[in-house]
C-alpha positions as CSV (number, residue, x, y, z in Angstrom):
1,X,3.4,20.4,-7.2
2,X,4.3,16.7,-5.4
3,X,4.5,15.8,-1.5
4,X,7.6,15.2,-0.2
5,X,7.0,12.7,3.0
6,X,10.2,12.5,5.0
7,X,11.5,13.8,8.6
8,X,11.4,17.0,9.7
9,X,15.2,17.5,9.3
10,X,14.6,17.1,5.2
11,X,15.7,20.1,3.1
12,X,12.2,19.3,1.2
13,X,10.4,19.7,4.4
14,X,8.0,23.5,3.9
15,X,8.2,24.9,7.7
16,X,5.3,26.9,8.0
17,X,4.5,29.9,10.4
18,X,1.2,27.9,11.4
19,X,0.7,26.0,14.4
20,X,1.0,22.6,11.9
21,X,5.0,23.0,11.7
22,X,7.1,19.6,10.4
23,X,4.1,18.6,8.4
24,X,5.4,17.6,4.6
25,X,3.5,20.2,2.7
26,X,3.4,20.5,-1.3
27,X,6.8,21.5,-2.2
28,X,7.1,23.2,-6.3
29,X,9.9,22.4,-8.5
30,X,11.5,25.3,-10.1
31,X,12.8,22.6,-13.2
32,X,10.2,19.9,-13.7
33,X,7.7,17.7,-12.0
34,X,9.3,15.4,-9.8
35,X,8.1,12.3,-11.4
36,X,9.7,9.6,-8.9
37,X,8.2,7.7,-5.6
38,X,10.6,9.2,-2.5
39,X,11.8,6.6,-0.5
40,X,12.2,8.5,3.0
41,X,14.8,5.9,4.5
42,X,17.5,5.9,1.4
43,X,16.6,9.5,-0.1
44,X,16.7,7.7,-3.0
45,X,14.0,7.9,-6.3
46,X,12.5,5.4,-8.3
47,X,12.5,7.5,-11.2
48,X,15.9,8.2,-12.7
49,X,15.0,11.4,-14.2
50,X,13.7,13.0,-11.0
51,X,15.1,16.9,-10.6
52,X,14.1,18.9,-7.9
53,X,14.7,22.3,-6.1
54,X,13.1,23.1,-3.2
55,X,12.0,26.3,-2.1
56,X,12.1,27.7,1.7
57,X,10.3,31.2,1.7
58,X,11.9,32.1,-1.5
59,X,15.1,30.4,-0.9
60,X,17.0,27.7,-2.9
61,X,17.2,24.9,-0.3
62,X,18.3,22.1,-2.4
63,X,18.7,20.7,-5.2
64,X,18.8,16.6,-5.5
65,X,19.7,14.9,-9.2
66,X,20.0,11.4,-10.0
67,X,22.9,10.1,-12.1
68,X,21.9,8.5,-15.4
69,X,24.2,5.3,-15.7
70,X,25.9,4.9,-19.2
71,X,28.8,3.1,-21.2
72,X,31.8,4.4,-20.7
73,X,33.3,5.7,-24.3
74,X,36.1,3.0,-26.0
75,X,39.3,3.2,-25.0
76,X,43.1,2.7,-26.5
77,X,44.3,-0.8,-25.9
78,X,48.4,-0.9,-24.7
79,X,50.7,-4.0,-23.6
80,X,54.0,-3.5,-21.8
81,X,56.3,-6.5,-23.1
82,X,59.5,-7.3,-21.2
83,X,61.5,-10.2,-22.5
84,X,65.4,-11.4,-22.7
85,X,65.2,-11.0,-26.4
86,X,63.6,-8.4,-29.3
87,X,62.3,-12.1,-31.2
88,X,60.0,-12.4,-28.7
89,X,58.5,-9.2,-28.9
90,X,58.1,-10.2,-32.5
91,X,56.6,-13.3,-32.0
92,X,54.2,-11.8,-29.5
93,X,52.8,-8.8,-31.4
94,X,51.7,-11.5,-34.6
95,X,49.7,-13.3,-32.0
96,X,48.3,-10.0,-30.4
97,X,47.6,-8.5,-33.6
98,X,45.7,-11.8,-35.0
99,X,43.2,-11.2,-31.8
100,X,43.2,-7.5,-31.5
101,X,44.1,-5.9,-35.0
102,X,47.2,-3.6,-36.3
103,X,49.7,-2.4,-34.1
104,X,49.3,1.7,-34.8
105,X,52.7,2.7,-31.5
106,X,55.5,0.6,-31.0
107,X,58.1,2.5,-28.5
108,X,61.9,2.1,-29.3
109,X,63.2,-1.0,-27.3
110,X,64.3,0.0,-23.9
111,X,66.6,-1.8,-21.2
112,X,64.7,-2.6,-18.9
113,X,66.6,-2.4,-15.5
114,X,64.4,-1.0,-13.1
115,X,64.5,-3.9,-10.8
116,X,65.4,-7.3,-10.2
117,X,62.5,-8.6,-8.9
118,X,62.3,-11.3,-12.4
119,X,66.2,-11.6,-12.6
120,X,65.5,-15.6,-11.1
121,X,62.5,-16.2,-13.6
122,X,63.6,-14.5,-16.9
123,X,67.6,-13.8,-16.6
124,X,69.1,-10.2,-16.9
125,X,69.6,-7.5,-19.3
126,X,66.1,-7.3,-20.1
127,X,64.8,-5.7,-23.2
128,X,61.4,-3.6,-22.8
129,X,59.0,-2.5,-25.6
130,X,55.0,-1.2,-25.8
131,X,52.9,-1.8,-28.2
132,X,49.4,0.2,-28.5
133,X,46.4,-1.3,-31.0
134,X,44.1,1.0,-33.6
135,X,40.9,-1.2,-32.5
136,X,39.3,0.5,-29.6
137,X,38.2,-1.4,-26.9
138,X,35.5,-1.1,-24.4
139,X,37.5,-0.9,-20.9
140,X,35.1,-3.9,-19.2
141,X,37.4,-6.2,-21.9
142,X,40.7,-5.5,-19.7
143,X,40.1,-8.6,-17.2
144,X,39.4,-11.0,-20.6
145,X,42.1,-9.4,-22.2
146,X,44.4,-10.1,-18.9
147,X,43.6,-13.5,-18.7
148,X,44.2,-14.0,-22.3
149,X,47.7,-12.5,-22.3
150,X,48.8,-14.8,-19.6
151,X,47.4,-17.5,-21.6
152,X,50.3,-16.2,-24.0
153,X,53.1,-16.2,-21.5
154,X,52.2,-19.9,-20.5
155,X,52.1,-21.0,-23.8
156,X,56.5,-19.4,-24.6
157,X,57.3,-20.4,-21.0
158,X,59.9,-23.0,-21.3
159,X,60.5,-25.9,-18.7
160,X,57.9,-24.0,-16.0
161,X,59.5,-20.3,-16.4
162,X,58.2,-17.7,-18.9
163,X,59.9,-16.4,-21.7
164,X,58.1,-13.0,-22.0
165,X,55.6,-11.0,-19.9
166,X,53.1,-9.2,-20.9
167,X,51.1,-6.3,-19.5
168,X,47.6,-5.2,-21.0
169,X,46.1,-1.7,-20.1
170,X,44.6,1.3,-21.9
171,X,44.9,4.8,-21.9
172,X,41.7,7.3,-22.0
173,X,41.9,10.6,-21.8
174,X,42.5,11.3,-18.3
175,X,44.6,8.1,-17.3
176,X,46.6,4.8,-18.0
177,X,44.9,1.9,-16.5
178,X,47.1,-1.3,-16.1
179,X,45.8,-4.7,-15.4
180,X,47.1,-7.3,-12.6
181,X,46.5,-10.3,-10.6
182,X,48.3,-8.9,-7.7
183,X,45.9,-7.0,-5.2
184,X,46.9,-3.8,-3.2
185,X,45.4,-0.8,-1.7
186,X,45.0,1.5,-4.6
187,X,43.6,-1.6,-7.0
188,X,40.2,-2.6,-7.8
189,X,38.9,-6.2,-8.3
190,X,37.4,-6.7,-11.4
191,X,36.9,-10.2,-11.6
192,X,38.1,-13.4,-12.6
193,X,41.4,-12.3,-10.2
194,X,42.4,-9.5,-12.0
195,X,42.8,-6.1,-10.5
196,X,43.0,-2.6,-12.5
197,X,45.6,0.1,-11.0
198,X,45.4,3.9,-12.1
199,X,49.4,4.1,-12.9
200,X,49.0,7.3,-14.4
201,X,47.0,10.4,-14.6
202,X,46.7,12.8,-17.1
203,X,46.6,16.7,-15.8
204,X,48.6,19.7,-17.3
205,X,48.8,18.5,-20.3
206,X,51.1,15.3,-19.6
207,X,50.9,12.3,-18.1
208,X,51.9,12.2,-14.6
209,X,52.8,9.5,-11.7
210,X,51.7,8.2,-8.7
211,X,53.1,7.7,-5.4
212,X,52.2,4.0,-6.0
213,X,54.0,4.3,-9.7
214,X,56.8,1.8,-10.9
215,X,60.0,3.7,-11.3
216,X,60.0,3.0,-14.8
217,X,56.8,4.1,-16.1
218,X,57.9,7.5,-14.0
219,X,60.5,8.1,-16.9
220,X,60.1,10.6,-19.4
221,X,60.5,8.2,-22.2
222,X,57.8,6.2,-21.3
223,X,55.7,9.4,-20.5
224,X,56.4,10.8,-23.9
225,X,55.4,7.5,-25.7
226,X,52.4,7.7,-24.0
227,X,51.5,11.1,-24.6
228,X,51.8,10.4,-28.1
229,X,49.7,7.6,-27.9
230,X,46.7,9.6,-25.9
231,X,47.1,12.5,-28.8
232,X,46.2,9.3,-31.7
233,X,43.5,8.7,-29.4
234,X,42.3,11.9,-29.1
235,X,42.4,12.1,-32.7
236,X,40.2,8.9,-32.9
237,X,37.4,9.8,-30.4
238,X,36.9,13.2,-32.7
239,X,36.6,11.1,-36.1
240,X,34.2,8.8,-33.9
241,X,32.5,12.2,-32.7
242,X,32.5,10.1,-29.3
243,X,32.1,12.8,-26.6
């Protein structure tokens, strides 16, 4: 039994028949002893472990639980590479591969002729190809991983204009995160100038786009390399017996 101090309007407040009503009185918890300090400004607890339901005359009034924070499971490392020519996708992986470990998905190599947005930078008839890793990776690596990449690109570009870009993201279970240093609506900073965008989400048993989306990963293609790569992953996670 623990005293709830907090405004009258609280779900935890006991209202009483007796003339004393809006006093805090003892309030019993039908799981466990709420072993936090009640902070009646934030409705917050010190304790993280804190679990409470409330009883009003014999009725559930509510029921308060405090999230335990925790590492999020490892995750399957991908890069998008677009270049003028398949050499430079070869080129790239050794160096990716030295840093990251063996390559376990390489998609067939697509045109990639979605847009012309890099026509000026890198030329046409672009050649596209993904690459996924078998090392796991923890998904607080992506902005490191990001910056990293980019190093990459700088260090093919010829006379001030790249040679191949590169894309780092991951798949988990129930998306495709891709990395950028653009900024927009839908992405989230995660430091050093890189953002992370949600390009895909996995539901009914595929993955599926976005409004926000770029056409190309909307294709089936690129969906059904993808899918293949999540089902590897899946396969790891249950050797790991990671949850």
């Amino acid at each position: 039994m623990d005293y709830l101090l907090s405004k009258k309007s609280s779900p935890f407040y006991h209202r009483s028949n007796s003339p004393s009503k809006g006093v805090a009185r003892p309030v019993e918890s039908a799981e466990r002893p709420f072993r936090g300090s009640w902070c009646p400004h934030s409705l917050a607890w010190a304790s993280r472990y804190a679990s409470i339901t409330a009883y009003d005359g014999g009725r559930v009034a509510a029921r308060c639980a405090v999230g335990l924070a925790k590492e999020h499971r490892p995750v399957k490392l991908i890069v998008g590479m677009f270049a003028p020519g398949e050499e430079l996708f070869e080129a790239a992986r050794s160096e990716l591969e030295e840093v990251y470990g063996p390559v376990d998905h390489a998609s067939p190599v697509w045109p990639f002729d979605y847009t012309i947005y890099y026509a000026q930078e890198f030329g046409e008839n672009l050649l596209r190809q993904f690459l996924s890793f078998s090392q796991l990776i923890g998904p607080g690596k992506l902005a490191e991983i990001k910056l990293y990449t980019n190093a990459l690109e700088q260090e093919h570009s010829c006379q001030g204009r790249r040679q191949i870009n590169l894309d780092p993201g991951y798949i988990d279970l129930s998306k495709l995160v891709l990395a950028t240093t653009k900024n927009h609506q839908h992405r989230i900073y995660l430091g050093q100038g890189i953002y992370a965008e949600v390009t895909l989400r996995y539901t009914q048993k595929s993955f599926r786009p976005w409004e926000w989306t770029y056409p190309d990963y909307r294709t089936e293609h690129y969906i059904d390399f993808f899918n293949e790569v999540r089902q590897t992953y899946l396969e790891q996670l249950r050797k790991l017996e990671v949850p």
